[in-house]
C-alpha positions as CSV (number, residue, x, y, z in Angstrom):
1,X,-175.6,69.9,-8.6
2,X,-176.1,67.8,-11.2
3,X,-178.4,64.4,-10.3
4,X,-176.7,61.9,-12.8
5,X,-173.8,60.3,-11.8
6,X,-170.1,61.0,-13.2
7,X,-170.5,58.2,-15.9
8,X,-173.2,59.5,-17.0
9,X,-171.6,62.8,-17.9
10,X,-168.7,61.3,-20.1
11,X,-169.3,61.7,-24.2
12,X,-169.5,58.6,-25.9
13,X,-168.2,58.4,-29.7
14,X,-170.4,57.2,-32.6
15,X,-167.8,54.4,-32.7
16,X,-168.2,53.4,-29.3
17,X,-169.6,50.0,-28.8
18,X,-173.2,50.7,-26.4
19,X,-173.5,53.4,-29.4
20,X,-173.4,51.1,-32.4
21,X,-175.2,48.6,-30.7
22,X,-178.5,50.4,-31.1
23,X,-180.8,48.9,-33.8
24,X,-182.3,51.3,-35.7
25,X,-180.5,54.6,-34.5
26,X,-177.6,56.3,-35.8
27,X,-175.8,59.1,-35.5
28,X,-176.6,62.0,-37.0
29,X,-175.1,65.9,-35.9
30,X,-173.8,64.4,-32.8
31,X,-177.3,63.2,-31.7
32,X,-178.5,59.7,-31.6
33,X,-181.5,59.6,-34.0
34,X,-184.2,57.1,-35.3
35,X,-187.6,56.7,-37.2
36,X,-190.5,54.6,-36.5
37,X,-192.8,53.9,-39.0
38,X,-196.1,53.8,-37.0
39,X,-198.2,53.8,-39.9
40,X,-201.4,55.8,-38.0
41,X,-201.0,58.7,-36.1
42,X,-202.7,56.9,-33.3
43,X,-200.1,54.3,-33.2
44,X,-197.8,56.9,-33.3
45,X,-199.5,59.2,-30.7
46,X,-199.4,55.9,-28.6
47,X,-195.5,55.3,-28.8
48,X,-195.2,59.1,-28.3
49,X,-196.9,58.7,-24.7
50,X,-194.9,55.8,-24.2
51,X,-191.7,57.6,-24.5
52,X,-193.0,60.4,-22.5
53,X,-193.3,58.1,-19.6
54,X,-189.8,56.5,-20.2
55,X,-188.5,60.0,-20.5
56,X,-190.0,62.0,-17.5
57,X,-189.2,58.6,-15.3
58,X,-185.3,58.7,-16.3
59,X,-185.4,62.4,-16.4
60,X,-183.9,62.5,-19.8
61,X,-185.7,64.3,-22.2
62,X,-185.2,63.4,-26.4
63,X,-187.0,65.4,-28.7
64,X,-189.8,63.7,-31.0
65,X,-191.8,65.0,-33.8
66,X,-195.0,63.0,-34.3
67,X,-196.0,63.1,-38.2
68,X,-199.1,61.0,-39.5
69,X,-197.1,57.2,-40.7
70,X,-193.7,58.0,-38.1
71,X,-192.4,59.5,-35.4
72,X,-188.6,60.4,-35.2
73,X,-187.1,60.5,-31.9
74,X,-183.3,62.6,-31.6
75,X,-181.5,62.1,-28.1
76,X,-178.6,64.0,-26.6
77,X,-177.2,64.7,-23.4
78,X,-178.1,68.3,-23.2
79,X,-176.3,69.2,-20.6
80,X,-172.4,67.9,-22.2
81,X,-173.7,68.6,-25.9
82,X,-172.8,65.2,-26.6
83,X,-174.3,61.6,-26.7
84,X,-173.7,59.9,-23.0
85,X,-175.0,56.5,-21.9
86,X,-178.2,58.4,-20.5
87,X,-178.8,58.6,-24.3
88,X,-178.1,54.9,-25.0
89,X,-180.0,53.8,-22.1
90,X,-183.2,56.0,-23.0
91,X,-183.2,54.4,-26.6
92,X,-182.8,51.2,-25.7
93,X,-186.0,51.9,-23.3
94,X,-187.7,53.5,-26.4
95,X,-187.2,50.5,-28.7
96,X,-188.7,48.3,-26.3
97,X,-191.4,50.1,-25.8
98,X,-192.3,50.0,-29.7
99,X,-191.6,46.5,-29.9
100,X,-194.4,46.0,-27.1
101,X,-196.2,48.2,-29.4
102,X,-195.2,46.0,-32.4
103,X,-193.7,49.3,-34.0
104,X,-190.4,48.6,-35.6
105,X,-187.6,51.1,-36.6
106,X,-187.8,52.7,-40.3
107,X,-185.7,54.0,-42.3
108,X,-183.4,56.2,-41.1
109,X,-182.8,59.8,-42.9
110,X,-182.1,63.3,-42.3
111,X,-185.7,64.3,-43.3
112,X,-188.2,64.5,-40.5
C-alpha cells in the first residue's frame, strides 16, 4: 500500500501553477531540477545534509550531485514517473533550507 495520499499520486504539468511557482527550478526530462551555487564544497556538503533531513523526514527522496562551487538537486515522484506535489513540496522545503543557509539558486542548465 502506498503511504502518500491519492493527491499525492496525481502528475502535475510543467504548466501547472505550484510547478511554475518554484524559484529557481525548472523542468527538465520530466523532473523538477535546480542548481545552487554553494561556492565551497563545505557549504555545499552543508545544504546536502540539509536536504537529506528534509528528504528522509517527508520520505521523498531527490537525487543530488554535490560538486566543489554547486550542488544540483533533480526531484520526481518515482513511483508515477512524473512530477507530483510531493515534488513541489520537497523543493519548496529545499529552497528554504538554502536561504537559511544564505545559498541562493544558480543558473540553471542541463550540465551537472
Amino acid at each position: 500500500m502506498n503511504p502518500f495520499p491519492p493527491e499525492d499520486l496525481v502528475p502535475l504539468p510543467a504548466t501547472h501553477d505550484a510547478v511554475r511557482s518554484l524559484t529557481g527550478w525548472q523542468v527538465v526530462d520530466g523532473r523538477l531540477r535546480a542548481r545552487y551555487d554553494t561556492g565551497t564544497f563545505a557549504a555545499g556538503l552543508a545544504l546536502v545534509n540539509g536536504i537529506g533531513a528534509a528528504a528522509e523526514a517527508a520520505d521523498h527522496h531527490p537525487d543530488i550531485d554535490l560538486r566543489y562551487g554547486h550542488v544540483v538537486v533533480v526531484t520526481w515522484s518515482h513511483d508515477v514517473d512524473a512530477i507530483t506535489a510531493r515534488d513541489v513540496r520537497l523543493a519548496g522545503e529545499i529552497d528554504a533550507i538554502a536561504h537559511e543557509l544564505d545559498i541562493r539558486a544558480g543558473t540553471t542548465s542541463t550540465e551537472m
